[in-house]
C-alpha positions as MATLAB code, in Angstrom:
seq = 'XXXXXXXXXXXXXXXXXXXXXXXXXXXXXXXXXXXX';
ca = [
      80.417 -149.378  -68.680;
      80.581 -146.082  -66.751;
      82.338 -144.702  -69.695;
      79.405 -144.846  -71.953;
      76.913 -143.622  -69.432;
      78.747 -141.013  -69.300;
      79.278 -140.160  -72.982;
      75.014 -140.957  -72.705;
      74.934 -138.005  -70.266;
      76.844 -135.619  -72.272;
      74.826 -136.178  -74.943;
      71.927 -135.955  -73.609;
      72.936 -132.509  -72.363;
      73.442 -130.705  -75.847;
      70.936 -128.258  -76.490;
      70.338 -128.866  -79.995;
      69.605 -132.309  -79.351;
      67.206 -133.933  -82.204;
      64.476 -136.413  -81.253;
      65.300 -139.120  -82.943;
      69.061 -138.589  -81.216;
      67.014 -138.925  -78.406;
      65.772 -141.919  -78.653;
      68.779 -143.754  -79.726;
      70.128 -142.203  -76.846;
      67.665 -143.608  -74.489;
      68.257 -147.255  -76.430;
      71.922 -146.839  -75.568;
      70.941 -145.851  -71.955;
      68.317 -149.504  -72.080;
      71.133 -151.713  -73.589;
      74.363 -149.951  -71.678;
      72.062 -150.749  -68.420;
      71.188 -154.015  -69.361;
      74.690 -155.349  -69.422;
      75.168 -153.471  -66.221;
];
């Protein structure tokens, strides 16, 4: 939902963020879009 992609985003916008956050964040991104 919305929701999520926006928890995604704010994620995505810490400064300290950690590759491997990263990519689980883009796998949430792939699987929150997938489901629409």
């Amino acid at each position: 939902g919305s929701a999520l992609v926006q928890q995604i985003a704010e994620n995505a916008a810490e400064p300290a963020v950690i590759p491997e956050k990263v990519a689980a964040i883009l796998r949430a991104m792939r699987a929150a879009m997938d489901q629409g």
